[in-house]
C-alpha positions in Angstrom: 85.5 -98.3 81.7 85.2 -94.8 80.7 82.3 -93.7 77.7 81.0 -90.3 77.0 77.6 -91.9 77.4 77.8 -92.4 81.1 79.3 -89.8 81.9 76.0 -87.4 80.4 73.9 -89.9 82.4 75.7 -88.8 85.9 75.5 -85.2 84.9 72.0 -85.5 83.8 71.5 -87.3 87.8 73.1 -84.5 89.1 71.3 -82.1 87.9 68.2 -83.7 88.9 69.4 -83.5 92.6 69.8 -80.1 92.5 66.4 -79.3 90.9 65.1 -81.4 93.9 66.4 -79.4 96.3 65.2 -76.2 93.9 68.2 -75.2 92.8 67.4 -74.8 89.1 70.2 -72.5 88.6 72.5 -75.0 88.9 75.8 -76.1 86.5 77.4 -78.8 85.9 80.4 -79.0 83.6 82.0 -82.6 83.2 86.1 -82.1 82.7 87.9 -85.1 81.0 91.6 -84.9 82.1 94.0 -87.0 80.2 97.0 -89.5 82.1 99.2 -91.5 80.5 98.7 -95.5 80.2 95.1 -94.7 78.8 94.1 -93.4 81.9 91.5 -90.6 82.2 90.4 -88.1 85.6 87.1 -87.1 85.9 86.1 -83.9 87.3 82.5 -82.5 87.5 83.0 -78.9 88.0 79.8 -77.3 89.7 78.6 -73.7 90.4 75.6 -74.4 92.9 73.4 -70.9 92.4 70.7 -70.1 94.7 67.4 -72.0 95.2 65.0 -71.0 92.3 61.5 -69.6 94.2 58.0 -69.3 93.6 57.9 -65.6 92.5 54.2 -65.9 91.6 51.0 -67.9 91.2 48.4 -67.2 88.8 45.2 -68.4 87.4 43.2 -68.5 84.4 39.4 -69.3 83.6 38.8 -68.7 87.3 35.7 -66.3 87.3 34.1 -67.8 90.2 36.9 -67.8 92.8 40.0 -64.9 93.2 43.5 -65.8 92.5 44.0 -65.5 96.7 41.1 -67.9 97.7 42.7 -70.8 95.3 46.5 -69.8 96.6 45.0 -70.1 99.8 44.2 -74.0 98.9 47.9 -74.7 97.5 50.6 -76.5 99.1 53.0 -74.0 96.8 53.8 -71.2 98.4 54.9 -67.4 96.7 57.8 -66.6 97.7 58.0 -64.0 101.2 60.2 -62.8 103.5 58.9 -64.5 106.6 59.1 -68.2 104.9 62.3 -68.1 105.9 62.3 -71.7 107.5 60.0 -73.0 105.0 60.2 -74.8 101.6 57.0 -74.1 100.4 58.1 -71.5 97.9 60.1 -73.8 96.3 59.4 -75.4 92.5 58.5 -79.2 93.0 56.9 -80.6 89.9 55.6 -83.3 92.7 53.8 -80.9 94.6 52.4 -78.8 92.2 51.0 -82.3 91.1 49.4 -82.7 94.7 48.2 -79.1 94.1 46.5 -79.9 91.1 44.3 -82.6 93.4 44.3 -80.2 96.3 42.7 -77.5 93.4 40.2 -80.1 92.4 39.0 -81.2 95.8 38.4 -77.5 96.9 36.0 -77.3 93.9 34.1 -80.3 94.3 33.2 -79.7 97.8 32.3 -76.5 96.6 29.4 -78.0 94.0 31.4 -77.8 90.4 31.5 -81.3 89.8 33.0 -80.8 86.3 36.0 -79.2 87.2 39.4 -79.7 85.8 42.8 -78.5 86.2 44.0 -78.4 81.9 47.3 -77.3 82.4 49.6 -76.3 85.1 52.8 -74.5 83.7 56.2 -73.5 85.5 57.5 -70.5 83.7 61.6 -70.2 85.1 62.8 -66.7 84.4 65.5 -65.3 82.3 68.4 -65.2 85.3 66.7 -68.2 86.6 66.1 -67.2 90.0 62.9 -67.3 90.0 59.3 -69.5 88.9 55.9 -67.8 87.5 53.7 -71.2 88.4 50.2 -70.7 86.1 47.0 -73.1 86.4 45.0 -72.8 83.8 41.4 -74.5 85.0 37.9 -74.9 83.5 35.6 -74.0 86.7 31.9 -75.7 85.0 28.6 -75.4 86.6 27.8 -75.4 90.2 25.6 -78.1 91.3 22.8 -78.5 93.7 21.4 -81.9 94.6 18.6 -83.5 92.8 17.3 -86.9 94.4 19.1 -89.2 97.2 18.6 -92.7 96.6 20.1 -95.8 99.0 20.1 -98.9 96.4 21.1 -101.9 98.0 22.1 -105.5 97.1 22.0 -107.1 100.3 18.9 -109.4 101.0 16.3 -108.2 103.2 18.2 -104.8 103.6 16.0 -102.1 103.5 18.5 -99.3 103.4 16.0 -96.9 105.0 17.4 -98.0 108.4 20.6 -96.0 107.5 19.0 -93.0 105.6 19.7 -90.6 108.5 23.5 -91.2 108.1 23.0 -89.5 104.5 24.4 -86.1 105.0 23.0 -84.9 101.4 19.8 -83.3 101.2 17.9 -82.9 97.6 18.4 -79.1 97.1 21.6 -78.4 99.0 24.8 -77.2 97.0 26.3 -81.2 95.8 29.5 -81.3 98.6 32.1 -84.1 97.3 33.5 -83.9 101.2 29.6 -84.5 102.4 29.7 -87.6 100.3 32.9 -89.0 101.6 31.1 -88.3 105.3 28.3 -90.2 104.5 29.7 -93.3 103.1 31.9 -93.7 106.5 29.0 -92.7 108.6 27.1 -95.8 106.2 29.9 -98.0 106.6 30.2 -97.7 110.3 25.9 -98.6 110.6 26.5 -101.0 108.5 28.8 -102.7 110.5 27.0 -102.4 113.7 24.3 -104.0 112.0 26.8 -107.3 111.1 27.5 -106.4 107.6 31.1 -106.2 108.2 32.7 -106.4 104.7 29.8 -104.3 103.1 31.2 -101.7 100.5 29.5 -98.4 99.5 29.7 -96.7 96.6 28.5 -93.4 95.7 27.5 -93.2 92.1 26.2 -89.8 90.5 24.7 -88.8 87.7 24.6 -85.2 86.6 21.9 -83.3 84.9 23.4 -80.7 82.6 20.1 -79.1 81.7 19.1 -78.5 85.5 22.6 -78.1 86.7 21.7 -80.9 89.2 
């Protein structure tokens, strides 16, 4: 059965497979051609375009860091000459999503434990050939380590027989990547030691007036 309805439904589907494959230039006309015995042809007339690139990445409320350090960090690519083979410098709202996480890693293990990515915002230019990609981040304070604890729930534990596999030292910068280390180094004494289901947990608490 024909209805006008479905018919925006498959041309909203195909443009979504273009946009996939980054081509955001893309057009996709629907033609309705009457027959006789209530009979109607469908044609979806389409003009392909080129893929849409990455033309630039910026930044804002990055003081500590320059815009080529955190591109460095990004799965998205700008667009060059010699990415040739590569789709990196293609729009993908999915991996500008993993380089939102990629963003946020790169600053924990860095020490700024209240970092956040506020907004990240694809900007398509007027003869849509092109993205301007913008992440707009709030960078915090950098923090160093306070006091290391091992708190444990198992009986007759005493967590000093596994202090050495703590990687974080009171006074160091605070390294997310040194935490996730040390709780597989933990896990893995742990085990040796019989306590094969044991689960650690890192929990923090930050000092704002110490910036620990």
């Amino acid at each position: 059965m024909f209805t006008r309805t479905q018919v925006q439904n498959d041309v909203s589907r195909v443009y979504e497979i273009y946009r996939r494959s980054g081509r955001f230039a893309a057009t996709v006309d629907p033609k309705i051609i009457q027959l006789d015995q209530n009979r109607v042809n469908l044609v979806f007339e389409i003009a392909e375009g080129g893929i849409t690139k990455i033309k630039g990445i910026r930044f804002v409320g990055n003081e500590v860091f320059s815009d080529g350090a955190l591109q460095s960090e990004l799965a998205t690519k700008e667009d060059r000459w010699y990415r040739f083979l590569s789709s990196d410098d293609r729009y993908d709202p999915d991996r500008v999503e993993y380089d939102k996480e990629l963003l946020r890693q790169f600053y924990l293990k860095e020490g700024y434990a209240d970092f956040q990515v506020t907004s990240a915002n694809a900007e398509l230019a007027k003869d849509q050939k092109e993205f301007y990609l913008t992440f707009n981040i709030t960078e915090g304070p950098r923090y160093k380590v306070g006091q290391v604890a091992i708190d444990s729930d198992l009986r007759g534990f005493d967590g000093a027989s596994i202090r050495e596999q703590v990687n974080i030292l009171p006074g160091q910068w605070y390294d997310a990547e040194e935490v996730k280390t040390s709780i597989a180094q933990m896990t893995d004494a742990l085990g040796d030691q019989q306590y094969a289901f044991v689960e650690v947990r890192p929990v923090t608490k930050q000092n704002v007036d110490t910036d620990t």
